[in-house]
Residue frames relative to the residue before (quaternion, step in Angstrom):
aa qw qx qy qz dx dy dz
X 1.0000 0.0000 0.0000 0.0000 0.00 0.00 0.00
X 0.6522 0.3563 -0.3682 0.5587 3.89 0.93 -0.67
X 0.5468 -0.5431 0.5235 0.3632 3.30 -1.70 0.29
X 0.5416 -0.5123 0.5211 0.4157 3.88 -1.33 1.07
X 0.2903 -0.5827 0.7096 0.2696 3.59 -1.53 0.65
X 0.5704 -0.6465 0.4861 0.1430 3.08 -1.76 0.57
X 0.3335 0.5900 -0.4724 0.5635 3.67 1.64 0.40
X 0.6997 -0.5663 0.3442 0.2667 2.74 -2.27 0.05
X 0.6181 -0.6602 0.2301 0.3594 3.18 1.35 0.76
X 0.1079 0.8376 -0.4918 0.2120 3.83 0.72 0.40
X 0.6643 0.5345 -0.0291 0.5216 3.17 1.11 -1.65
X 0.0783 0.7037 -0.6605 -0.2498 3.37 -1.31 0.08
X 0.5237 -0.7063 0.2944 0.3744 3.12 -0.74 0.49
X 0.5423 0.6961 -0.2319 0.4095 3.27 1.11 -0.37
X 0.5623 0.5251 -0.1195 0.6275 3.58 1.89 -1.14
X 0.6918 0.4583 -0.3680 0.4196 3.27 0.84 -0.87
X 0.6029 0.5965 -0.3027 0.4348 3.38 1.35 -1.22
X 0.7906 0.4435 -0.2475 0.3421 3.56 0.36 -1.04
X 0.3154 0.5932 -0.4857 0.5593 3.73 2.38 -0.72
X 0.7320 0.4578 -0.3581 0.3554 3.87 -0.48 -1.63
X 0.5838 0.4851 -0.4152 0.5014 4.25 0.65 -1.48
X 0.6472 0.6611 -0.3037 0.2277 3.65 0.47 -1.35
X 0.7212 0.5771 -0.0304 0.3820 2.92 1.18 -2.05
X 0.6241 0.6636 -0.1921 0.3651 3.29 1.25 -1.08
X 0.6775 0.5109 -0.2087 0.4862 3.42 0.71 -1.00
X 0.6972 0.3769 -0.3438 0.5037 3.88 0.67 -0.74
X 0.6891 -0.4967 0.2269 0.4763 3.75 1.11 0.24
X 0.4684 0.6675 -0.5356 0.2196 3.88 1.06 -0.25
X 0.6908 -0.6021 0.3961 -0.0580 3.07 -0.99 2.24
X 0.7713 -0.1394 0.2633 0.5624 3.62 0.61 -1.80
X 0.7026 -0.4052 0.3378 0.4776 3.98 -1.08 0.34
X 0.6635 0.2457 -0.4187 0.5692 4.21 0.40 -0.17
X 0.5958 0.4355 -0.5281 0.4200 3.70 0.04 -0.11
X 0.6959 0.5459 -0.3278 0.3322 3.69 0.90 -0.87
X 0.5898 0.5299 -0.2360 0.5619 3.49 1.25 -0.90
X 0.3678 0.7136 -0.4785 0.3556 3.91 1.07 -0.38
X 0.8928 0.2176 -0.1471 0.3660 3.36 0.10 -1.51
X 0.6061 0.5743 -0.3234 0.4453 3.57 1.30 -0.16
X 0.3907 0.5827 -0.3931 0.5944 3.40 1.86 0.08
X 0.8445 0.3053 -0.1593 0.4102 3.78 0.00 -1.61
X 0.7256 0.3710 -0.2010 0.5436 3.96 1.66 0.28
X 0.0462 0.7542 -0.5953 0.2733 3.57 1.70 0.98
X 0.6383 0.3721 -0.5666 0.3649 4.21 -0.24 -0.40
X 0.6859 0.4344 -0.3369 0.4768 3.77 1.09 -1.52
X 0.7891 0.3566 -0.2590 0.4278 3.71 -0.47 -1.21
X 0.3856 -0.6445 0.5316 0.3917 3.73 0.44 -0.77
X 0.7661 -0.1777 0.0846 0.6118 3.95 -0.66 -0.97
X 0.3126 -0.6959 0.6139 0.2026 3.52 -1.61 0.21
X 0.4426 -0.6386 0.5555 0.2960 3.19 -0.85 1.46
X 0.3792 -0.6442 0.6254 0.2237 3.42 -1.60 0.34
X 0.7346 -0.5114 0.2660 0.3580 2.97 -1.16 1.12
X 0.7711 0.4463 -0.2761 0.3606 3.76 1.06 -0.33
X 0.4823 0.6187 -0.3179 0.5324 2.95 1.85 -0.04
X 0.6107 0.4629 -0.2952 0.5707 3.32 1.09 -1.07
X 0.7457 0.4900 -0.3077 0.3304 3.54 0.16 -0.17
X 0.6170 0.5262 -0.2382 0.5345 2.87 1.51 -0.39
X 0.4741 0.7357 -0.3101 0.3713 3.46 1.63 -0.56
X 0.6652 0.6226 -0.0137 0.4119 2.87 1.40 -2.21
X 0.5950 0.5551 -0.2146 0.5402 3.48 1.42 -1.23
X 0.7763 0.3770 -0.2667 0.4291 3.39 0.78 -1.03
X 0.6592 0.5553 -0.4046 0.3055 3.53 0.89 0.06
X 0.1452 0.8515 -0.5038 0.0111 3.58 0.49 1.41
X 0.8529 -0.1798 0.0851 0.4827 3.19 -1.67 -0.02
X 0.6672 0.4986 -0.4134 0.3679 3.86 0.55 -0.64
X 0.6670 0.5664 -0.3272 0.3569 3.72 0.73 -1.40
X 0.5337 0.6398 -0.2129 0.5104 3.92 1.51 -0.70
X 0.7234 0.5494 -0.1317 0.3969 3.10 1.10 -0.85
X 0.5293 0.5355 -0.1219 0.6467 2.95 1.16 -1.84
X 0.8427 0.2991 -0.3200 0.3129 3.95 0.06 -0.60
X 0.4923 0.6497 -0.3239 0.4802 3.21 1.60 -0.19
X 0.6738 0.4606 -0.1779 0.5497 3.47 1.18 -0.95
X 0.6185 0.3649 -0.3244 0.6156 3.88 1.11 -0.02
X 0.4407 0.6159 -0.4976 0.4229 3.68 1.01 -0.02
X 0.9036 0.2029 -0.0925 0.3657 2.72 0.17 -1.96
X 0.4324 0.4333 -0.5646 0.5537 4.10 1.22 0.51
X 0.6027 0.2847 -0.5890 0.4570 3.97 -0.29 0.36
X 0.7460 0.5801 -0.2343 0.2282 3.62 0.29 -1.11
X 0.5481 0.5575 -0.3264 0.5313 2.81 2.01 -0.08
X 0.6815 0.5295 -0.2006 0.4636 3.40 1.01 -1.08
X 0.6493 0.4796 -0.2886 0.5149 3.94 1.69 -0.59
């Protein structure tokens, strides 16, 4: 559903999204506060995107990538 980044791929984008969903709730503030706990929980999450990776993630989700997931919502939601 996200668009492929154009690095050497390390990252998925999808991981990178759910590190950031992850981060939010214990109180992380801004993108280094987010990357905080995915540093101090490398055995669970694996690498942590840096805050500039993760930003880029965010950048890359434009009007299409919304879309495209709305439209895989609702083909599972038929089938559930």
């Amino acid at each position: 559903m996200l668009p492929v980044g154009a690095g050497d791929g390390r990252h998925e984008r999808a991981a990178i999204v759910v590190q950031l969903a992850a981060a939010l709730p214990p109180g992380a503030a801004n993108l280094s506060a987010a990357e905080q706990p995915g540093l101090r929980h490398r055995s669970l999450s694996g690498p942590a995107a840096s805050d500039s990776t993760t930003r880029r993630t965010l950048t890359a989700l434009d009007e299409p990538a919304p879309t495209r997931m709305a439209k895989a919502r609702r083909t599972v939601r038929q089938h559930v």
